[in-house]
MARDOVEX-773129 format. One record per residue: x, y, z of N, C-alpha, C, O, CB in turn. Coordinates in steps of 0.2 Angstrom, whole numbers, plus 5000, padded with zeros to 4 digits. Glycine has a CB too. Layout:
N
R   n.u   n.v   n.w  ca.u  ca.v  ca.w   c.u   c.v   c.w   o.u   o.v   o.w  cb.u  cb.v  cb.w
R     X     Y     Z     X     Y     Z     X     Y     Z     X     Y     Z     X     Y     Z
...
END
This chain:
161
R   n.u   n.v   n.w  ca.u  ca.v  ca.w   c.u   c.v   c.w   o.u   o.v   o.w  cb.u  cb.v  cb.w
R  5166  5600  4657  5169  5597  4662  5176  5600  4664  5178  5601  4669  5171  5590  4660
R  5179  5603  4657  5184  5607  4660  5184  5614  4665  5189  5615  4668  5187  5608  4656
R  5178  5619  4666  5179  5624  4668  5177  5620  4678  5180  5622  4683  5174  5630  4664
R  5173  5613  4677  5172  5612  4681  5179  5609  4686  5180  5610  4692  5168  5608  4680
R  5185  5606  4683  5192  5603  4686  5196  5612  4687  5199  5613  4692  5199  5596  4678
R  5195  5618  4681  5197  5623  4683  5194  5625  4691  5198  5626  4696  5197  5627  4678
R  5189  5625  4690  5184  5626  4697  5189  5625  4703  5191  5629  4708  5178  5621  4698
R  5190  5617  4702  5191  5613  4709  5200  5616  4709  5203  5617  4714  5189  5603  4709
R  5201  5616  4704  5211  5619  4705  5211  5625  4706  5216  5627  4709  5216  5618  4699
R  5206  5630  4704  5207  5636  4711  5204  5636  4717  5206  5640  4722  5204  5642  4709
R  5199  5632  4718  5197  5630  4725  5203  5627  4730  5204  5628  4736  5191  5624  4725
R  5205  5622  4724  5213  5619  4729  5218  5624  4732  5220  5625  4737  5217  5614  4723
R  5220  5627  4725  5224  5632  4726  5222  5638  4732  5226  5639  4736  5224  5635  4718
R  5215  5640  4732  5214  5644  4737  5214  5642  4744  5213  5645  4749  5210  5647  4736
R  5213  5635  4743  5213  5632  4752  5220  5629  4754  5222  5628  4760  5207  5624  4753
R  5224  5629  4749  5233  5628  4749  5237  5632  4751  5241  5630  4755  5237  5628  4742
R  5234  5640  4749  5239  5645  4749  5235  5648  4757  5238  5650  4762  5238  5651  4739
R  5229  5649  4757  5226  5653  4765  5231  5649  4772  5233  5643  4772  5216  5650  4768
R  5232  5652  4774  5236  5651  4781  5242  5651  4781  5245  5649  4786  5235  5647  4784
R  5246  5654  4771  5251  5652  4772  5256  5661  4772  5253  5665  4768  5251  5646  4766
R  5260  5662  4774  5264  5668  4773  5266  5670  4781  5263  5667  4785  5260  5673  4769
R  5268  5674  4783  5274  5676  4788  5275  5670  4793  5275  5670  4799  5271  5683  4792
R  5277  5665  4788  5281  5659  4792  5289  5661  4792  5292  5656  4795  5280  5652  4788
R  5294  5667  4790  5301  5669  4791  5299  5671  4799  5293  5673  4801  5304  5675  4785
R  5304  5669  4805  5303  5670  4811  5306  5678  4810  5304  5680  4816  5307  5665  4816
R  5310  5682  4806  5312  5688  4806  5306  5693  4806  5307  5698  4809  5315  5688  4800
R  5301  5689  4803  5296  5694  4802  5291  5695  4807  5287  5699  4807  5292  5692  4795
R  5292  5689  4813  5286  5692  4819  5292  5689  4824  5294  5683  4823  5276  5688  4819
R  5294  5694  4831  5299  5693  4833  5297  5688  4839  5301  5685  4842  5302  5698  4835
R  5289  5689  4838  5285  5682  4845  5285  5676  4844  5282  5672  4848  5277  5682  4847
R  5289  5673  4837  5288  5669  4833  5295  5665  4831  5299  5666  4826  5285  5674  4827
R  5297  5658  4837  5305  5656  4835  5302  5650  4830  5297  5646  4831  5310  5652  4842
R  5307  5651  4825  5306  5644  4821  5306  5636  4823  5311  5634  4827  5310  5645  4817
R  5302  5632  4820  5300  5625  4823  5296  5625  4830  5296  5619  4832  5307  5622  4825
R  5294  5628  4832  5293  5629  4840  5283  5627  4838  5280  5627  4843  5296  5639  4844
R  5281  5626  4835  5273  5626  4834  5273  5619  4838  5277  5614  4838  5270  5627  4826
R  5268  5619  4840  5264  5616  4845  5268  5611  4851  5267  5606  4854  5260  5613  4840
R  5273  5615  4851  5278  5613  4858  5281  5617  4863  5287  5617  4865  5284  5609  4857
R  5274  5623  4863  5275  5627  4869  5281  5632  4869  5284  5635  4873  5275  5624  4874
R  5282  5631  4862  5289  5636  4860  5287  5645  4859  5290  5646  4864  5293  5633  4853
R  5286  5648  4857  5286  5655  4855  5282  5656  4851  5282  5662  4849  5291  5658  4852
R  5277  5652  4848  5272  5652  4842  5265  5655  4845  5260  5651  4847  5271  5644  4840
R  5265  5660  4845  5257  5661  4850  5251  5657  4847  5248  5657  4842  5254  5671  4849
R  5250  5653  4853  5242  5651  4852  5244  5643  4848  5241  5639  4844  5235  5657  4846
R  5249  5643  4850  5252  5636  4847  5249  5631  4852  5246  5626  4850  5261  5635  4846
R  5249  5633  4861  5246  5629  4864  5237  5628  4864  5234  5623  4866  5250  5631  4870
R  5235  5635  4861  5229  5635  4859  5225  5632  4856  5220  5634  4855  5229  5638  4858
R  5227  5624  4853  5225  5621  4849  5226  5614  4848  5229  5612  4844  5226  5624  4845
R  5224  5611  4855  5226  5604  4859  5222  5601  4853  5227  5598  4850  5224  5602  4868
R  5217  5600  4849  5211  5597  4844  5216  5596  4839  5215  5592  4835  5203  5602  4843
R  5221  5600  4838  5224  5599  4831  5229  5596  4829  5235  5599  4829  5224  5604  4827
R  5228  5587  4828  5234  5583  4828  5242  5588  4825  5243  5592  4820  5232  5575  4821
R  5247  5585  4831  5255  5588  4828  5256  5587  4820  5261  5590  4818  5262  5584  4832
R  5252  5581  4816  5255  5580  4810  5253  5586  4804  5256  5588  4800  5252  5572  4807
R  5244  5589  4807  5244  5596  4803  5245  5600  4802  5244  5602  4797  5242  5599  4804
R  5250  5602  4808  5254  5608  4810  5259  5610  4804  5260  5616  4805  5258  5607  4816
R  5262  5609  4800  5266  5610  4795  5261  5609  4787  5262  5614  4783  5273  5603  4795
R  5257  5604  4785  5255  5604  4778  5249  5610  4779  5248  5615  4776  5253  5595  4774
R  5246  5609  4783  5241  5614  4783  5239  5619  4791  5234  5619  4794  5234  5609  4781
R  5245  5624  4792  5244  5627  4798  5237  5632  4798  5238  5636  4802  5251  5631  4798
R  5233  5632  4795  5226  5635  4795  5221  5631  4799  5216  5633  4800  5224  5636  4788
R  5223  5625  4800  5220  5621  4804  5219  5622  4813  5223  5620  4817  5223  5614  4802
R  5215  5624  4813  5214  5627  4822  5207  5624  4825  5204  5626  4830  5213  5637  4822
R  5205  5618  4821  5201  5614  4827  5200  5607  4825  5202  5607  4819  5194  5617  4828
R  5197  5601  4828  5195  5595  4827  5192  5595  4819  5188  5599  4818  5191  5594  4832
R  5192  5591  4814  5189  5592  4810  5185  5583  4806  5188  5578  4806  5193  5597  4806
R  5181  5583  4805  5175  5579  4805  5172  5579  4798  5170  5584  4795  5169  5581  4810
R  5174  5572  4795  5169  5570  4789  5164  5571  4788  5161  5573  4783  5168  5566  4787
R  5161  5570  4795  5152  5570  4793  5151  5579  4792  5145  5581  4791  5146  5565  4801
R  5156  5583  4793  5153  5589  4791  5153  5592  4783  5153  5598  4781  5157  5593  4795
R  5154  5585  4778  5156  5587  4772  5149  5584  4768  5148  5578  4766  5164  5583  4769
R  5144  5589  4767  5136  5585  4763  5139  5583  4757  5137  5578  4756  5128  5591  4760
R  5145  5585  4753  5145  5581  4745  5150  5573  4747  5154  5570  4744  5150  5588  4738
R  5148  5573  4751  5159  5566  4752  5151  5560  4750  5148  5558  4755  5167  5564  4766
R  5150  5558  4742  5145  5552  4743  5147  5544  4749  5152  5541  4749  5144  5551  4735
R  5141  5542  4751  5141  5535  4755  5144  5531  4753  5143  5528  4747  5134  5532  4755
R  5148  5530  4756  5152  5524  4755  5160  5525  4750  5163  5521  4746  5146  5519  4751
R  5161  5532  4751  5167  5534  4751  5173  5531  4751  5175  5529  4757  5168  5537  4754
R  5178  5529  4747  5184  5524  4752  5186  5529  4755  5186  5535  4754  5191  5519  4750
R  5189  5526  4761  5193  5528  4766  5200  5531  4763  5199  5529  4758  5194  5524  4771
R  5206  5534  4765  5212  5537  4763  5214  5530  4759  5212  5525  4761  5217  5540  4768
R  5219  5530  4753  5223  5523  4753  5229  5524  4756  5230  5518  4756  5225  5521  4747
R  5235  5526  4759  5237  5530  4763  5235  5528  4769  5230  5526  4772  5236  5536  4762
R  5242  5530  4773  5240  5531  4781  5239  5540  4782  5243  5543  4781  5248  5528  4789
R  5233  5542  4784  5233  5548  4783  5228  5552  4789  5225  5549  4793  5231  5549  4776
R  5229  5556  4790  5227  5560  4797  5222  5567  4794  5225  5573  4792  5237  5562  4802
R  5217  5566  4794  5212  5571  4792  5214  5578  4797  5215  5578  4803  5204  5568  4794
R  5214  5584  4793  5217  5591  4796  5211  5596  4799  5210  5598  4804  5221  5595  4791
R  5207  5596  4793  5203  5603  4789  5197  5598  4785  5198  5593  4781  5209  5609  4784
R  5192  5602  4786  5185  5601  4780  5184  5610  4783  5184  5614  4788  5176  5592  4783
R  5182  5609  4774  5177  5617  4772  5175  5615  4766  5176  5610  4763  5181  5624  4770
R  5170  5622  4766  5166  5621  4760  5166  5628  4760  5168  5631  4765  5159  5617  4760
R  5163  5629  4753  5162  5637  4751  5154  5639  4753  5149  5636  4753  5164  5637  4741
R  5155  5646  4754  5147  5648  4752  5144  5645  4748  5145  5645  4742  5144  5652  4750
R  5137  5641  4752  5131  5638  4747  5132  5631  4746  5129  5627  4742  5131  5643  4738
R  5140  5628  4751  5139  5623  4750  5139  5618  4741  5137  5613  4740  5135  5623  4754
R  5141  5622  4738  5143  5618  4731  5150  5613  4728  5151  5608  4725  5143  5622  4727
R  5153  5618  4732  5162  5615  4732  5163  5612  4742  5159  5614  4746  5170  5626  4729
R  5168  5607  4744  5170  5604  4750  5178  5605  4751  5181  5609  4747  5169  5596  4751
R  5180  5603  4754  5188  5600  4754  5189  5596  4762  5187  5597  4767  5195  5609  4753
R  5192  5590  4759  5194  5587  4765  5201  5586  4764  5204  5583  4759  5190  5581  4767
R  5206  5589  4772  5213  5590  4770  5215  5584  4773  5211  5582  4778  5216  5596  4773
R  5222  5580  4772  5225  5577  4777  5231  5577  4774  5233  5578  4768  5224  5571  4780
R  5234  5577  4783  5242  5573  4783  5245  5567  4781  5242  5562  4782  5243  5573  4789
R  5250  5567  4780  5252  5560  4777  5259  5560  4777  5262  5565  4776  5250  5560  4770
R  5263  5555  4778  5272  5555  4777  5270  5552  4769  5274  5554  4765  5278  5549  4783
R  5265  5548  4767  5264  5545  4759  5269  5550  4754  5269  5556  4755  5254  5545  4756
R  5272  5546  4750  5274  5551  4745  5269  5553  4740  5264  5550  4742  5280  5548  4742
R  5269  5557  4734  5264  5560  4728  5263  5555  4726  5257  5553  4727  5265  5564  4722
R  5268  5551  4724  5265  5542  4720  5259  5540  4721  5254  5539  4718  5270  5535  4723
R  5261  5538  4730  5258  5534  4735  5252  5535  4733  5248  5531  4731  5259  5536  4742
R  5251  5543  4735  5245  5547  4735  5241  5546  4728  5235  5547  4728  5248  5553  4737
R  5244  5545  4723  5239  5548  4715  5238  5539  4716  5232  5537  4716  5246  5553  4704
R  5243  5536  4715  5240  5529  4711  5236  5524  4719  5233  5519  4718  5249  5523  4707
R  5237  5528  4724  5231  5525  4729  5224  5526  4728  5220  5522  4728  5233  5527  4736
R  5223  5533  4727  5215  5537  4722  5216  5533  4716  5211  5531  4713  5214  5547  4720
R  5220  5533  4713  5217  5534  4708  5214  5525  4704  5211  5523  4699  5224  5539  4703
R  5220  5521  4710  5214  5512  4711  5207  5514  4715  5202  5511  4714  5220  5505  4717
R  5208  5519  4721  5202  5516  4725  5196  5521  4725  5191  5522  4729  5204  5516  4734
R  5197  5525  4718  5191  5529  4712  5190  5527  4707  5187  5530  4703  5192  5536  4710
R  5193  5519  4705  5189  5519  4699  5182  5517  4698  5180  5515  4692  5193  5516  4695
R  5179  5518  4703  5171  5517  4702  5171  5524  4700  5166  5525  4697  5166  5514  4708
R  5174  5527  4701  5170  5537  4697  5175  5538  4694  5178  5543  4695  5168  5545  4702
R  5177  5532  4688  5182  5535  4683  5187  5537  4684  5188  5542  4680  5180  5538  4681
R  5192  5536  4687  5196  5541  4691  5202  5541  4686  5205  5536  4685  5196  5540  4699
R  5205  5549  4684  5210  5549  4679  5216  5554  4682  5215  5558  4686  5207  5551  4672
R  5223  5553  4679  5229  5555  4679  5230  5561  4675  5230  5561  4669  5234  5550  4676
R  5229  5569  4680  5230  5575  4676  5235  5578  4677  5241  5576  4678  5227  5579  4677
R  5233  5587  4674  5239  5590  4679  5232  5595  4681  5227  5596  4677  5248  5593  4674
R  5233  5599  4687  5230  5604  4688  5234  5610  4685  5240  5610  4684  5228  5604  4693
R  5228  5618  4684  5231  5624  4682  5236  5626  4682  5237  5631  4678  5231  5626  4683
R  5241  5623  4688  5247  5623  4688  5252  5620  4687  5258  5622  4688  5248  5625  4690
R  5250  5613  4683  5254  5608  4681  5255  5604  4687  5260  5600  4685  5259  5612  4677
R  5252  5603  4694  5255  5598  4698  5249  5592  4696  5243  5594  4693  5256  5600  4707
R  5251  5587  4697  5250  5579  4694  5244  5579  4699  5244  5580  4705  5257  5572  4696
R  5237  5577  4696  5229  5578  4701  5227  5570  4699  5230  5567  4694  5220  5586  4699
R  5222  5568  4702  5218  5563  4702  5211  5568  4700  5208  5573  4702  5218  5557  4709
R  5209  5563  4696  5200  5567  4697  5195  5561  4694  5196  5555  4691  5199  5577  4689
R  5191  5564  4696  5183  5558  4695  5178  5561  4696  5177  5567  4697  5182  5553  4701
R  5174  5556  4695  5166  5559  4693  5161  5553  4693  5162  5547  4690  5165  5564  4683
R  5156  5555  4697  5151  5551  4696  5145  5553  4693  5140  5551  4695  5150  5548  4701
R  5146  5557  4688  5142  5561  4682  5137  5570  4686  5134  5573  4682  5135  5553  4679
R  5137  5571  4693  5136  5574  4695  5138  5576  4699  5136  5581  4702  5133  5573  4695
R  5144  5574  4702  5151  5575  4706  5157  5576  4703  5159  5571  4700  5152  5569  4710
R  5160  5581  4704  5167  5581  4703  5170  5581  4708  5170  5585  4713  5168  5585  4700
R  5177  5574  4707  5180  5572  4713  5189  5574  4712  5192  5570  4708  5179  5562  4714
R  5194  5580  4715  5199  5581  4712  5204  5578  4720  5204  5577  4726  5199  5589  4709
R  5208  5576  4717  5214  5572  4725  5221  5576  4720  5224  5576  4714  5216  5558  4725
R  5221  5581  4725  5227  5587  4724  5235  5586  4730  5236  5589  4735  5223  5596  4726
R  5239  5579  4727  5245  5579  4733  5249  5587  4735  5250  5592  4731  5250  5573  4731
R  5251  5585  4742  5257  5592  4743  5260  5591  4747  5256  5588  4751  5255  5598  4745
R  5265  5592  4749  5271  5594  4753  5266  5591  4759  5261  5595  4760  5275  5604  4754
R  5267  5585  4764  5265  5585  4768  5259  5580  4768  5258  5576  4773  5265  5591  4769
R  5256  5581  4764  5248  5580  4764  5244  5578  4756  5247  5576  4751  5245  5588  4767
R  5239  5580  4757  5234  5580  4751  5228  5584  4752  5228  5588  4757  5231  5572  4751
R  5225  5584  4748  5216  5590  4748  5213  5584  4744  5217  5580  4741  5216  5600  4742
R  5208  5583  4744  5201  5581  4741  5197  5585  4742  5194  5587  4746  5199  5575  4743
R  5197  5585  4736  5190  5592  4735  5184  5590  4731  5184  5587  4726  5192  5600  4730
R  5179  5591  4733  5171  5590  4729  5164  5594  4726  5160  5596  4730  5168  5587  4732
R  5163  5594  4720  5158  5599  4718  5155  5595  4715  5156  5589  4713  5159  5605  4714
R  5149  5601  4715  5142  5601  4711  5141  5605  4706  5136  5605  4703  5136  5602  4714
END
């Protein structure tokens, strides 16, 4: 079980960290700070009417509409966020074994761990730390592994087989 939570906290980690780097406006001069998605200097910031303004900061890799029903592991009858939260991003890895569904949130971490971690306890759902020591929810319904990774902004829910 453990290499499985390591699994999902580098899957986290690597869907956290993509999209993230030359955000200093020094470093691309087409580029004013704050200006995303208000027609300010951000190229292709207007390019991307599908991707609610709350995205735009926890997860700027988010460049289209995104849809639960595109996640095969999220089992029936899922709860819904506990949180008011604003879905960004769904991916999966090649082969479809690992998911992630992103959202936005003003919810604080609290909010976020002890809202999963009441509306997972039908899959057991326990108080960690992931690989790098930030505070995870994780769960299992003995063939699922269920990890809720809060962040600046947002949350990840990630899922394997």
């Amino acid at each position: 079980m453990r290499s499985v939570h390591a699994a999902l906290a580098g899957l986290i980690l690597a869907v956290t960290v993509t999209g993230c780097g030359g955000d200093d406006p020094a470093e691309d001069p087409t580029r004013a700070e704050g200006t995303a998605g208000q027609g300010g200097a951000d190229p292709g910031a207007d390019d991307l009417p599908d991707v609610p303004d709350q995205c735009r900061t926890p997860f700027p890799q988010a460049f289209g509409p995104a849809d639960l029903a595109d996640l095969a592991l999220l089992p029936d009858g899922f709860p819904q966020p506990p949180v008011e939260a604003t879905l960004c991003i769904t991916a999966e890895t090649v082969g479809g074994s690992r998911e992630t569904a992103s959202y936005a949130t003003s919810a604080t971490e609290e909010e976020v761990l002890a809202g999963y971690e009441a509306a997972l306890a039908d899959y057991a759902a326990a108080r960690e730390s992931d690989g790098i020591g930030r505070p995870i929810i994780t769960a299992s319904d003995g063939a699922l592994m269920i990890q809720v990774t809060p962040q600046d902004g947002g949350f990840v829910l990630a899922f394997a087989r």
